[in-house]
N, CA, C and O atoms as a DFTB+ gen file, in Angstrom:
680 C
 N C O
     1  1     -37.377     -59.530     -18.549
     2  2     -35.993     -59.702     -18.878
     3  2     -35.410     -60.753     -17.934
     4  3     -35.875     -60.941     -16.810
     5  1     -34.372     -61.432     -18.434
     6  2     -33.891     -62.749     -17.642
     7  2     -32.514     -62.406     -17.197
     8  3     -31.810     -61.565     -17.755
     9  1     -32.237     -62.975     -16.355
    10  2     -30.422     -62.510     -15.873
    11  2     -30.030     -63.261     -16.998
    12  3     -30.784     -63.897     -17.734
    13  1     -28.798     -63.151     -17.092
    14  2     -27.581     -63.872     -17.596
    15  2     -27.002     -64.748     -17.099
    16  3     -27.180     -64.779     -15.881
    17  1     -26.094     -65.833     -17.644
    18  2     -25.962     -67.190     -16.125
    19  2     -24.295     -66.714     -16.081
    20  3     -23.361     -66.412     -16.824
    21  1     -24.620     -66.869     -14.788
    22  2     -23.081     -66.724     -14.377
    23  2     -21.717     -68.082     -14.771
    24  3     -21.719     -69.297     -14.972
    25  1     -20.698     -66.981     -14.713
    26  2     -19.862     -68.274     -15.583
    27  2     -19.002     -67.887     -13.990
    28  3     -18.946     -66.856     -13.319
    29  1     -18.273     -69.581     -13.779
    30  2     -17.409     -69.511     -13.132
    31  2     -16.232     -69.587     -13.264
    32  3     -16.055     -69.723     -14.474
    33  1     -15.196     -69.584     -12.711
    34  2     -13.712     -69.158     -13.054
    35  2     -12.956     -70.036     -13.638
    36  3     -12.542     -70.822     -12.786
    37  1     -12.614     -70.258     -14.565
    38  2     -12.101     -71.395     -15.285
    39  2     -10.571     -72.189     -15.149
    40  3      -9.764     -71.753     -14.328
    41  1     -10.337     -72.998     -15.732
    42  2      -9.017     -73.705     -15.726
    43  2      -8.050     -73.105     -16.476
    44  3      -7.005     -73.742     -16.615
    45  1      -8.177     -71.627     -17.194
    46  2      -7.756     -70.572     -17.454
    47  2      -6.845     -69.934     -17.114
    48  3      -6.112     -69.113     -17.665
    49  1      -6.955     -70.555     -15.696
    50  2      -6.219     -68.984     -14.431
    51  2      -4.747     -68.579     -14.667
    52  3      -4.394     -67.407     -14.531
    53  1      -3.661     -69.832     -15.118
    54  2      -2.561     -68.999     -15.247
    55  2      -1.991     -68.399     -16.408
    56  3      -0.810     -68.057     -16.461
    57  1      -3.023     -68.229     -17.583
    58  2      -3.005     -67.496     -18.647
    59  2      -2.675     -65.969     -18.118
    60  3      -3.528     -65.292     -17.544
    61  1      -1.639     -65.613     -18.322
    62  2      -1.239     -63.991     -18.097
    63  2      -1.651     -63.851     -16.692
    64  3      -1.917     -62.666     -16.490
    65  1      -1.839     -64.677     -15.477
    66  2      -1.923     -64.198     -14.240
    67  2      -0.820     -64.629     -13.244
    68  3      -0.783     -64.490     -12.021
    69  1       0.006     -65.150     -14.034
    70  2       1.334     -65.724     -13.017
    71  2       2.775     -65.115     -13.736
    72  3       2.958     -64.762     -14.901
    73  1       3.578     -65.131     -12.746
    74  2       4.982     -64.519     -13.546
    75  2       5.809     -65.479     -12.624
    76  3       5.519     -65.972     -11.534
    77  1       7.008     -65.600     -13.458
    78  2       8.012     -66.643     -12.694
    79  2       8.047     -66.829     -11.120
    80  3       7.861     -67.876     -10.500
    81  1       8.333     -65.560     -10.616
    82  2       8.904     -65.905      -9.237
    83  2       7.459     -64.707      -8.808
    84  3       7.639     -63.609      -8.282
    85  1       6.660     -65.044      -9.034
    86  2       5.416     -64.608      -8.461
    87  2       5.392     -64.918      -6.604
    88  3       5.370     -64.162      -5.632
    89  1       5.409     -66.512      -6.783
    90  2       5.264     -67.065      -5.589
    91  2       6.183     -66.636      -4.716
    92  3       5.915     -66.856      -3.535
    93  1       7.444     -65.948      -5.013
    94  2       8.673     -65.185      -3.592
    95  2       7.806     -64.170      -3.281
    96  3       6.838     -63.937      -4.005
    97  1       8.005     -63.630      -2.433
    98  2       7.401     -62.754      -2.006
    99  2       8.970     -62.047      -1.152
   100  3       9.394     -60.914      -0.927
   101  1       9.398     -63.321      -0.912
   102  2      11.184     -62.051      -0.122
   103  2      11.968     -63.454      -1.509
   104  3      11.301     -64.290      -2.120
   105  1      13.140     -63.285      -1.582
   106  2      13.756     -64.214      -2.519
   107  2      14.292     -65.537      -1.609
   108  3      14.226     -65.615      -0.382
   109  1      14.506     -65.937      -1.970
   110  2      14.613     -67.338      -1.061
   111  2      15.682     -67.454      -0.809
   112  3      16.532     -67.193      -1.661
   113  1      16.094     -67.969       0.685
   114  2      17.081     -67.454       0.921
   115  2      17.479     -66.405       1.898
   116  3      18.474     -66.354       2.621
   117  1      16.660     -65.726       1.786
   118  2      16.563     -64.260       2.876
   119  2      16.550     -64.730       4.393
   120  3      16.036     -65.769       4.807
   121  1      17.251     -63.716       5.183
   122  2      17.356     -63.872       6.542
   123  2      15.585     -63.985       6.777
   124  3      14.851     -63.092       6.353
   125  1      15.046     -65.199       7.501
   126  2      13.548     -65.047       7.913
   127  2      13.104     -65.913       7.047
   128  3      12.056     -66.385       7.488
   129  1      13.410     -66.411       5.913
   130  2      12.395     -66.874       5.301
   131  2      11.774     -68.118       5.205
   132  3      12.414     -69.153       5.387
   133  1      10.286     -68.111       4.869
   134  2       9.841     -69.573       5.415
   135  2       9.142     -69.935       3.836
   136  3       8.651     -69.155       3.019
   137  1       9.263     -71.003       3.790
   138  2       7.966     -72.172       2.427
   139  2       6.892     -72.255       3.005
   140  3       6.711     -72.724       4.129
   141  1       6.045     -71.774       2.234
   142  2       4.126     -72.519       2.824
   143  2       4.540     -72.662       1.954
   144  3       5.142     -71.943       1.157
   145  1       4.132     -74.116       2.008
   146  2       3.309     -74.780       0.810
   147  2       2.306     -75.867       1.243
   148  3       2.293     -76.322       2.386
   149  1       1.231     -76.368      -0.013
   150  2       0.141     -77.001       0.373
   151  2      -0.405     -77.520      -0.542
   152  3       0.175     -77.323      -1.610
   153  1      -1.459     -78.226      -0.608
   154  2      -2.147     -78.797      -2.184
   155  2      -3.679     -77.897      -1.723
   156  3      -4.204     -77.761      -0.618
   157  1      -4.098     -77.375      -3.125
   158  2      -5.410     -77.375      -2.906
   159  2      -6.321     -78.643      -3.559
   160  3      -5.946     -79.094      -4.641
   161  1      -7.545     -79.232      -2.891
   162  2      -8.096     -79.890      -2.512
   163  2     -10.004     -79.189      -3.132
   164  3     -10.572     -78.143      -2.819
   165  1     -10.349     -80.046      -3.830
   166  2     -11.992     -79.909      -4.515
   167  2     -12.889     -80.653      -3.472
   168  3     -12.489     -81.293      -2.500
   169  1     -13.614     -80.536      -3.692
   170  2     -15.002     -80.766      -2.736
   171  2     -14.757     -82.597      -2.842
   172  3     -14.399     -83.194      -1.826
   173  1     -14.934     -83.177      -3.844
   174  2     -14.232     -84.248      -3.877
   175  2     -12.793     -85.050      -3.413
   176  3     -12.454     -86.233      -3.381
   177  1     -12.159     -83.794      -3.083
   178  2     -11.033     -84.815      -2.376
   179  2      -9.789     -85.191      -3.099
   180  3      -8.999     -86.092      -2.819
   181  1      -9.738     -83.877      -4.612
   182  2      -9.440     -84.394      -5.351
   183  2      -8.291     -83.217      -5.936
   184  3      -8.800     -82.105      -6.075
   185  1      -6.710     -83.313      -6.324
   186  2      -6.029     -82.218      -6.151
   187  2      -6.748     -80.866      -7.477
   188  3      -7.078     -81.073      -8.644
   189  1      -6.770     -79.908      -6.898
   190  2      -7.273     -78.926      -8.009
   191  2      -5.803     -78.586      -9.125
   192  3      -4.861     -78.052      -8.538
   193  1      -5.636     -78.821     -10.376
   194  2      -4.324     -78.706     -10.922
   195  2      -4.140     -77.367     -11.382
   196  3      -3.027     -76.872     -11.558
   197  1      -5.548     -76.598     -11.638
   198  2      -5.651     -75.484     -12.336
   199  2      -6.090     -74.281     -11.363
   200  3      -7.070     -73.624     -11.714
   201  1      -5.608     -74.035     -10.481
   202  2      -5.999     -73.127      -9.194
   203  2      -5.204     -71.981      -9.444
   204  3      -4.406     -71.874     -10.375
   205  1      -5.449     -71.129      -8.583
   206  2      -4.846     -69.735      -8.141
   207  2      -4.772     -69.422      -6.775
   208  3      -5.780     -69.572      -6.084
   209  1      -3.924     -69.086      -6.376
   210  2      -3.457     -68.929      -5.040
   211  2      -2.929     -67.461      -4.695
   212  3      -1.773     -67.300      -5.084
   213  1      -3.403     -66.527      -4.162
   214  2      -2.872     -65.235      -3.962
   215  2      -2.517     -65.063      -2.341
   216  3      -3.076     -65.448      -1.314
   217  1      -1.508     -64.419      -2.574
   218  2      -1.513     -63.973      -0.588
   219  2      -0.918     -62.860      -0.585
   220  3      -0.277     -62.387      -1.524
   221  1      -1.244     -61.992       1.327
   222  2      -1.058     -60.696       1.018
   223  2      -0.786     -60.456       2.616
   224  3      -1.653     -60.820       3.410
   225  1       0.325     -59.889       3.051
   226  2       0.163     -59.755       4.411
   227  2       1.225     -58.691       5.104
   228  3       2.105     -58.119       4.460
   229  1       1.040     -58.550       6.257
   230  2       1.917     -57.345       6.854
   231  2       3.867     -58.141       6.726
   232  3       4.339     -59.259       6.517
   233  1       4.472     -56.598       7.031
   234  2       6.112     -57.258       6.492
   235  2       6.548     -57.524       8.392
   236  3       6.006     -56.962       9.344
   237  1       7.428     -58.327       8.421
   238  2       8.065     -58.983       9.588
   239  2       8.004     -57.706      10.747
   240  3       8.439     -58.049      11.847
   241  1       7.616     -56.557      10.668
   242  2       7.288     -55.462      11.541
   243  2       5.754     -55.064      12.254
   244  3       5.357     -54.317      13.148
   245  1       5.077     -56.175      11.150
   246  2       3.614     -55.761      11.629
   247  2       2.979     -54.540      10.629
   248  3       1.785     -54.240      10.630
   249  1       3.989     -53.907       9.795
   250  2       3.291     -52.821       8.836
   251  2       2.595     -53.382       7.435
   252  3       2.539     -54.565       7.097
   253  1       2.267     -52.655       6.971
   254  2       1.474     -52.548       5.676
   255  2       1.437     -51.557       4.781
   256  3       0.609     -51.464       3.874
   257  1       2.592     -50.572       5.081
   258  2       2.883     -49.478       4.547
   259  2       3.628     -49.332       3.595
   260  3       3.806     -48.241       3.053
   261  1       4.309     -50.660       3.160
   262  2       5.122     -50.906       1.979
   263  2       4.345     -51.584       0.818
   264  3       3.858     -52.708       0.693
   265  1       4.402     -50.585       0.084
   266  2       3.155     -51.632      -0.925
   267  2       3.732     -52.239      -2.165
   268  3       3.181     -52.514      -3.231
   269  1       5.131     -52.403      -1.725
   270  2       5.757     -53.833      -2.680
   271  2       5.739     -54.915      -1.983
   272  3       5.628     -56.110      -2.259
   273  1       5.879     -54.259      -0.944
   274  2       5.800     -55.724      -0.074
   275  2       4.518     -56.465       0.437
   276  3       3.620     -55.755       0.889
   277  1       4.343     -57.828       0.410
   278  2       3.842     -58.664       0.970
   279  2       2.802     -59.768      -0.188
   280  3       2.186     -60.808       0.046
   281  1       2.923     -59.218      -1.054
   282  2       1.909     -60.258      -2.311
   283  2       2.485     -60.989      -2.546
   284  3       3.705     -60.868      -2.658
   285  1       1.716     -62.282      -2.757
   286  2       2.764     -63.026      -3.715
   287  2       1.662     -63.959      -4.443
   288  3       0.606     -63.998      -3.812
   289  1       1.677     -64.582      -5.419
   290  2       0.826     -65.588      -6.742
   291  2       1.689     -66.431      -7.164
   292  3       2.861     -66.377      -7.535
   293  1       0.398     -67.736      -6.966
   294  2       1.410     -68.947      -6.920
   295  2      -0.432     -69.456      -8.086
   296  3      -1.616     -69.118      -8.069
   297  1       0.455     -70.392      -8.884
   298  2      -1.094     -71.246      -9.662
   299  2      -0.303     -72.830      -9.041
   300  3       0.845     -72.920      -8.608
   301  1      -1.448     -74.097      -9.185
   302  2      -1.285     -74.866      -8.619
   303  2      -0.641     -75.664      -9.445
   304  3      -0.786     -75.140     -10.549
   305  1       0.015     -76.672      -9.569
   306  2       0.448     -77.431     -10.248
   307  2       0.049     -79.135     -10.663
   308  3      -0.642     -79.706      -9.820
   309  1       0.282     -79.608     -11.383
   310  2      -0.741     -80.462     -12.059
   311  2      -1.140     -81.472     -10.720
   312  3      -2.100     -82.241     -10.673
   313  1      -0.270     -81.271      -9.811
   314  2      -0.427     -82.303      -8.864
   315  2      -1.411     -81.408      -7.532
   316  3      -1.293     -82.003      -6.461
   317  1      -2.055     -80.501      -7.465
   318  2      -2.436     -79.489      -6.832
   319  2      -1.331     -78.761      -6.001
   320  3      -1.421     -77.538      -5.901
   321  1      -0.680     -79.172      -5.621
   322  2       0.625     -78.504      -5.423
   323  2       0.841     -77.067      -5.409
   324  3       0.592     -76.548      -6.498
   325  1       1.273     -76.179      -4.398
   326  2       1.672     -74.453      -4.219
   327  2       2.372     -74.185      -3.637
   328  3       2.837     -74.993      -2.833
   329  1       2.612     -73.513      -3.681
   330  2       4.084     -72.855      -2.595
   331  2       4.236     -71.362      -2.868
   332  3       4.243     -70.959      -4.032
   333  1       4.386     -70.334      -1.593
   334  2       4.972     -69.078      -1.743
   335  2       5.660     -68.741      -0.552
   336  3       5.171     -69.076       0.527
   337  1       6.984     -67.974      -0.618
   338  2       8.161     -68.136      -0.090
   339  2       8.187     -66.114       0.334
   340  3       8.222     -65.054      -0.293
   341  1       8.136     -66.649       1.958
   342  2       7.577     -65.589       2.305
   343  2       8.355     -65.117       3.367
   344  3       9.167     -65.995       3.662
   345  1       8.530     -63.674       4.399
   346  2       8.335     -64.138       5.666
   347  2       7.151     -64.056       7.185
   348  3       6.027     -63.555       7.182
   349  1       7.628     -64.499       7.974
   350  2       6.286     -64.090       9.130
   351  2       5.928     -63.059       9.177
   352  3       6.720     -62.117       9.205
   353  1       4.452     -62.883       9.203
   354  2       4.297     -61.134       9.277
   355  2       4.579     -61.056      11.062
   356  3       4.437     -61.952      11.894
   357  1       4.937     -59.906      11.209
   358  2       4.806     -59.241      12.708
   359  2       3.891     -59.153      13.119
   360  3       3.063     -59.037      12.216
   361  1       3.392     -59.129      14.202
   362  2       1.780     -58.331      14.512
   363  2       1.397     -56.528      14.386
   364  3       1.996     -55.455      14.449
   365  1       0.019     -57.044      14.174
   366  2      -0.223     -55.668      13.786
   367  2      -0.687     -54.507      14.443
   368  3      -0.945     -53.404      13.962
   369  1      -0.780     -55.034      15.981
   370  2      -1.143     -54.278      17.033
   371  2      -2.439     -54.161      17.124
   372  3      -2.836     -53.212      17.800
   373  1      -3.352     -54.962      16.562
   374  2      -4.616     -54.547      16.800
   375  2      -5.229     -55.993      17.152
   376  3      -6.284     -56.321      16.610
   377  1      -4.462     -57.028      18.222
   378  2      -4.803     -57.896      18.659
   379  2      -5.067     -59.303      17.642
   380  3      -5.682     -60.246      18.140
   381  1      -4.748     -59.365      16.703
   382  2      -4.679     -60.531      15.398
   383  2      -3.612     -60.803      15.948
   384  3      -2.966     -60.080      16.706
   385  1      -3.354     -61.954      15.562
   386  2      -2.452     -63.247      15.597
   387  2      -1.532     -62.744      14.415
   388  3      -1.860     -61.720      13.816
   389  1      -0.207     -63.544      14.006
   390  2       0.394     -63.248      12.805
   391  2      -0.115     -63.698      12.169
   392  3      -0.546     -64.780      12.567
   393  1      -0.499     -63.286      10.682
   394  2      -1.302     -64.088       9.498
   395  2      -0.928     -64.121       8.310
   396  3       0.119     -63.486       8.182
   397  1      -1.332     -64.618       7.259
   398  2      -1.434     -64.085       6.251
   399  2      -2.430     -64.208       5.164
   400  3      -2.541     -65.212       4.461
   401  1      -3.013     -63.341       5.080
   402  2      -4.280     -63.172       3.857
   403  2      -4.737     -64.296       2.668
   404  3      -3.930     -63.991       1.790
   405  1      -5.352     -65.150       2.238
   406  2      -5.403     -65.935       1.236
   407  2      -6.497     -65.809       0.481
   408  3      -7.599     -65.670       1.012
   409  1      -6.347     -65.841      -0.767
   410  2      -7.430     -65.779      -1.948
   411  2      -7.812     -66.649      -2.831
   412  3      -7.732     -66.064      -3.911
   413  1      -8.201     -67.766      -3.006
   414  2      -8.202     -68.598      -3.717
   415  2      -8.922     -68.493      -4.933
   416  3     -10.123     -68.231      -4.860
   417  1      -8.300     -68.679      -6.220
   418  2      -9.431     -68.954      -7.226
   419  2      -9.419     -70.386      -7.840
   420  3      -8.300     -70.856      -7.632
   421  1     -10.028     -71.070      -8.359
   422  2     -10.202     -72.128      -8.639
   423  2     -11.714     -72.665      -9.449
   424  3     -12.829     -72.229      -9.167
   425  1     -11.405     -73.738     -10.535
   426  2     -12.322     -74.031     -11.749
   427  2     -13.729     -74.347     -10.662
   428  3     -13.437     -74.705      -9.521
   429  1     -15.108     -74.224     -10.991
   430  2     -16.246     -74.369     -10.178
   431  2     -16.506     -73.218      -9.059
   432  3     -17.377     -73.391      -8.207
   433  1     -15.661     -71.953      -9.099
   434  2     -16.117     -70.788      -8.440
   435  2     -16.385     -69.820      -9.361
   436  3     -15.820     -69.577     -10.428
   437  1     -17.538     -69.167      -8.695
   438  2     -18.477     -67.913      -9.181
   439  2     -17.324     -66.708      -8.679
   440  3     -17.258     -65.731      -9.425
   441  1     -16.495     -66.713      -7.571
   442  2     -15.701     -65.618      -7.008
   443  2     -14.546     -66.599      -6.408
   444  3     -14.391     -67.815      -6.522
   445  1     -14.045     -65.932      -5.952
   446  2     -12.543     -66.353      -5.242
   447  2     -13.550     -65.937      -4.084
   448  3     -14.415     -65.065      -4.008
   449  1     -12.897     -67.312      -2.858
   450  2     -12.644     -67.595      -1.636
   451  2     -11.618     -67.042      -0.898
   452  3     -10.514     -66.913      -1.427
   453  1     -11.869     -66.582       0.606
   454  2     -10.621     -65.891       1.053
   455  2     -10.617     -66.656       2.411
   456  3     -11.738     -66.958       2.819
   457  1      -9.419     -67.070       3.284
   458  2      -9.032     -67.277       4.221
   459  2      -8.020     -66.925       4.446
   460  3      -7.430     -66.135       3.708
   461  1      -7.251     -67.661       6.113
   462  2      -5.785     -66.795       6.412
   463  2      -5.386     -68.175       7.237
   464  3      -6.035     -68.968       7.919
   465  1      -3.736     -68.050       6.763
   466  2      -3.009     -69.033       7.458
   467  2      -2.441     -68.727       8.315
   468  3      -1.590     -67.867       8.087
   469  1      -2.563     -69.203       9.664
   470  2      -1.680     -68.966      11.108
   471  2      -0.414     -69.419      11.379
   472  3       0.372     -69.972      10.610
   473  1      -0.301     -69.182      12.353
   474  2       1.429     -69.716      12.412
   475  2       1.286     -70.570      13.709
   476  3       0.847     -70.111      14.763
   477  1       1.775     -72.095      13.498
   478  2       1.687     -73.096      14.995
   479  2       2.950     -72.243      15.727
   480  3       3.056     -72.501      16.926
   481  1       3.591     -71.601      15.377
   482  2       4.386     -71.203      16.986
   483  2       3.764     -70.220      17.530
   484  3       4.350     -69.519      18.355
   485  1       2.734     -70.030      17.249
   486  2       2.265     -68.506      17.885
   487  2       1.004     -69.231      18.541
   488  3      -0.103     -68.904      18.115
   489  1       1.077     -70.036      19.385
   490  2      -0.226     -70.384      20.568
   491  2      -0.908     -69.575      21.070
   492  3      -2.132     -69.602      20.946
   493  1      -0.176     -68.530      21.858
   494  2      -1.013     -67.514      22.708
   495  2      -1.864     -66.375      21.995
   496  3      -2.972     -65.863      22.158
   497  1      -0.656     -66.216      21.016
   498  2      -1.638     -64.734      20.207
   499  2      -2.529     -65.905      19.052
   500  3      -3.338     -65.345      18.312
   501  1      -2.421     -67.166      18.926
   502  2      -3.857     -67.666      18.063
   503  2      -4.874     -67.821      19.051
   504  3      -6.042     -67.702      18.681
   505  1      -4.636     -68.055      20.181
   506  2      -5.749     -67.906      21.112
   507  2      -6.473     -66.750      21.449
   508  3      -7.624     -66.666      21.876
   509  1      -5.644     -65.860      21.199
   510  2      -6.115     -64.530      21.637
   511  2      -6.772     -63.998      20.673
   512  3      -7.568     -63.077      20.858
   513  1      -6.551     -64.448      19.668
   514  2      -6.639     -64.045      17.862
   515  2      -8.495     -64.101      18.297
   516  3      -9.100     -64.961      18.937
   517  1      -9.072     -62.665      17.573
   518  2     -10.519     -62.704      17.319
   519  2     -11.008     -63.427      16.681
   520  3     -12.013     -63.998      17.104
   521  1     -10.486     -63.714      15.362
   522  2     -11.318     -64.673      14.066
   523  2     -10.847     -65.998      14.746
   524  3     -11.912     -66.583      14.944
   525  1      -9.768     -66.856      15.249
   526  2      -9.686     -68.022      15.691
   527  2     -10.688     -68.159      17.210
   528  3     -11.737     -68.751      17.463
   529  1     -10.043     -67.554      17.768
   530  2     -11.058     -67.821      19.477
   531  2     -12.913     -67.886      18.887
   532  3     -13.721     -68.614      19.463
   533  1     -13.181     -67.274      18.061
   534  2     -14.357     -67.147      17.399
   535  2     -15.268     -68.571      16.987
   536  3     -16.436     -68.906      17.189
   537  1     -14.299     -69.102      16.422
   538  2     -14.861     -70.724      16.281
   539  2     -14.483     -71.522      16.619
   540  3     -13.372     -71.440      17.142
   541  1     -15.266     -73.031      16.529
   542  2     -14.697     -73.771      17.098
   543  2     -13.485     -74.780      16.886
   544  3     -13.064     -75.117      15.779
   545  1     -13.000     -75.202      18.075
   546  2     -11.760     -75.890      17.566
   547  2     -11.412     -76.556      16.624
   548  3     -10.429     -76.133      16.016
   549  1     -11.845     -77.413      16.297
   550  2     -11.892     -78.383      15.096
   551  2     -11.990     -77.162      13.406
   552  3     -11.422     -77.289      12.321
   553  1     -12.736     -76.335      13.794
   554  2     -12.954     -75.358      12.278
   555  2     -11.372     -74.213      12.529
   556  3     -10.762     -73.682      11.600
   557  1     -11.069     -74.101      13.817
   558  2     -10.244     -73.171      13.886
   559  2      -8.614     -73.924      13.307
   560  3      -7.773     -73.365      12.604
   561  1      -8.584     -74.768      13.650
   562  2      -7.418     -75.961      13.109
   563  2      -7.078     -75.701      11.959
   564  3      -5.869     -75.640      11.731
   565  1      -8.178     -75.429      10.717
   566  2      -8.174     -75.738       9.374
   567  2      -7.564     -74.403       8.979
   568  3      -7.481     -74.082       7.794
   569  1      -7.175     -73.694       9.879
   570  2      -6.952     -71.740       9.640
   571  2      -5.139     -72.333      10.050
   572  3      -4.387     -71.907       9.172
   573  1      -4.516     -73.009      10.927
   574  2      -3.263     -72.965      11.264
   575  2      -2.321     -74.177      10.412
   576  3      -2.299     -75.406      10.356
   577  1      -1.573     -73.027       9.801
   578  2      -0.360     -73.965       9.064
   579  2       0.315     -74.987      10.294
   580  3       0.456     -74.727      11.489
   581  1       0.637     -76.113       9.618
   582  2       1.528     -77.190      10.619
   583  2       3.127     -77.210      10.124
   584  3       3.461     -76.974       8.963
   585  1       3.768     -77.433      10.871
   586  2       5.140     -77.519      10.696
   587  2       5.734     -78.375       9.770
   588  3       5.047     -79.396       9.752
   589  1       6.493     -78.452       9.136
   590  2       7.195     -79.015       8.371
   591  2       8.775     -79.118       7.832
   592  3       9.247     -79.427       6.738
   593  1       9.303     -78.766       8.953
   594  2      10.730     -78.785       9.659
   595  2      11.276     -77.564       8.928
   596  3      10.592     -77.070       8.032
   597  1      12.541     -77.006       9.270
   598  2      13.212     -75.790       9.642
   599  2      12.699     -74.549       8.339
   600  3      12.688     -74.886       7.155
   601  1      12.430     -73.594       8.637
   602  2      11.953     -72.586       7.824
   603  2      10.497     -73.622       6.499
   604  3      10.563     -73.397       5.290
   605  1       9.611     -74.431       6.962
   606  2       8.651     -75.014       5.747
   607  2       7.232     -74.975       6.654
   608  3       7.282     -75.659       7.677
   609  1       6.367     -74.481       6.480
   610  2       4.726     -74.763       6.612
   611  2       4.324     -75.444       5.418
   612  3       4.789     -75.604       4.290
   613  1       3.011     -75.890       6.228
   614  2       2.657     -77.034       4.926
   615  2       0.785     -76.710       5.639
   616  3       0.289     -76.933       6.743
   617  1       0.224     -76.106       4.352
   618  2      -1.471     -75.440       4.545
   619  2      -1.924     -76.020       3.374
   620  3      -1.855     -75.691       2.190
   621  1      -2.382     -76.919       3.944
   622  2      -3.492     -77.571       2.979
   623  2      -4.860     -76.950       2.631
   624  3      -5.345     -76.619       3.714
   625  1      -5.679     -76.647       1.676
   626  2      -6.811     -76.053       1.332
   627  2      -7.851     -76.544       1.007
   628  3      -8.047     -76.278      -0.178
   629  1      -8.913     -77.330       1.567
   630  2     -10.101     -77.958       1.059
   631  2     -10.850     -76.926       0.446
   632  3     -10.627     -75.736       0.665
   633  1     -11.202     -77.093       0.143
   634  2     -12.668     -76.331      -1.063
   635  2     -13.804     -76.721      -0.224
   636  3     -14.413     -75.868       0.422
   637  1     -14.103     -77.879      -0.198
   638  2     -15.620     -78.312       0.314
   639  2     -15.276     -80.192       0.996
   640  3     -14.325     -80.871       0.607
   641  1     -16.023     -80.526       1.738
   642  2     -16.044     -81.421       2.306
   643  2     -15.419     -82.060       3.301
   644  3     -14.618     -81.177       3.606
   645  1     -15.175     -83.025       4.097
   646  2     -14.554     -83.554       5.504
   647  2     -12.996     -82.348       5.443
   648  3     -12.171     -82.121       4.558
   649  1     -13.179     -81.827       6.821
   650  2     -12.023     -80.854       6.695
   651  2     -11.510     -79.599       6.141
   652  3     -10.417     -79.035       6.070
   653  1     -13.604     -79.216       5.512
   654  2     -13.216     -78.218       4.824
   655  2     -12.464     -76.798       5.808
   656  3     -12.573     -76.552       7.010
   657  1     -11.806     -76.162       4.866
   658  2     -10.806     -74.780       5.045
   659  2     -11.807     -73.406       5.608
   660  3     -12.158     -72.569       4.777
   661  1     -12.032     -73.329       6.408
   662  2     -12.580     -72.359       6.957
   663  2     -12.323     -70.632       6.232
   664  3     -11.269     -70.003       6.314
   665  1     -13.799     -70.082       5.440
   666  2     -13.714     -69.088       4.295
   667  2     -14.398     -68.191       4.683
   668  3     -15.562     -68.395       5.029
   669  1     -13.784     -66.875       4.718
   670  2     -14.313     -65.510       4.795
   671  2     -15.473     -64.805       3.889
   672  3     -15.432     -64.707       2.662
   673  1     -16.385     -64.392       4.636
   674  2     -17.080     -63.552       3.358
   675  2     -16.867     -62.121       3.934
   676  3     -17.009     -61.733       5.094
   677  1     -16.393     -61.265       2.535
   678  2     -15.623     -60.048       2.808
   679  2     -16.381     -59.334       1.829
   680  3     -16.144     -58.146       1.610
C-alpha cells in the first residue's frame, strides 16, 4: 500500500477563516493599544498575498485565564501586508519575556509555522527570555518586533531565506 501525497495549504485560506475585525484583538483605540503589523515574505523574497496570520497571547496582566481574550486573525493582503491590533501582554511569571504567540499559514505549507514576536522595549527580560538568550544573535533579532513610532510595531515574517524568521516546532 502507498501513502497518499500530502496537499499543502492553499491560497484558499480566507475562505470562511477570517471575519471583519478578526485582526482587533482589544478595539482600536483602547487605553494600551498597539499595531503590529508586517508583510509576510516567501522563500523567494516575495510578498505572500494569500497567507494567514493567527496570534494568541497573555492579557496586559500576564494571565491567560480569559479565554476571549487574546486571539486575533488577520489574512494577508494582496500586497503581503497584516496587521493585528492588540495590547502588550504582561509577563507571565515564569521568566519569558512579553510575547506573543504566532501561527502562520501560508500557500507551499504542509502545516502552519509557529513563532513569537518580542517587544524592543523590553531589553532585559528579552535577554533574560529562555527561547531568545537560547540563540544566536543575529537568529534572535528575527523574533523582536522594531518600532514604528507611537503605539505601531512593524514584524516582518520570512518563510525561508536571507533573514529567515526564526520557527518553533511544537
Amino acid at each position: 500500500m502507498s501513502e497518499t501525497p500530502s496537499q499543502t495549504v492553499g491560497p484558499f485560506l480566507s475562505i470562511g477563516l477570517t471575519w471583519p475585525d478578526g485582526h482587533l484583538v482589544v478595539p482600536a483605540g483602547s487605553p494600551g493599544a498597539v499595531r503590529i503589523s508586517g508583510t509576510l515574505y516567501d522563500g523567494a523574497g516575495e510578498p505572500v498575498p494569500d497567507g494567514l496570520i493567527e496570534t494568541w497571547q497573555a492579557d496586559a496582566e500576564g494571565r491567560f485565564d480569559d479565554p476571549l481574550f487574546g486571539f486575533g486573525r488577520a489574512s494577508t493582503r494582496p500586497d503581503g501586508s497584516w496587521e493585528v491590533v492588540t495590547v502588550k501582554p504582561g509577563a507571565t511569571g515564569d521568566g519569558q519575556a512579553p510575547h506573543v504567540d504566532v501561527s502562520v499559514f501560508a500557500r507551499g505549507l504542509l502545516d502552519r509555522v509557529v513563532t513569537r514576536i518580542y517587544f524592543p522595549d523590553e531589553a532585559a527580560a528579552n535577554a533574560a527570555d529562555p527561547v531568545l538568550s537560547a540563540l544566536p544573535p543575529d537568529r534572535a533579532a528575527t523574533l523582536v518586533a522594531t518600532d514604528a513610532g507611537p503605539g505601531e510595531l512593524r514584524f516582518d515574517i520570512r518563510l525561508r531565506g536571507e533573514g529567515e524568521t526564526v520557527f518553533f516546532v511544537i
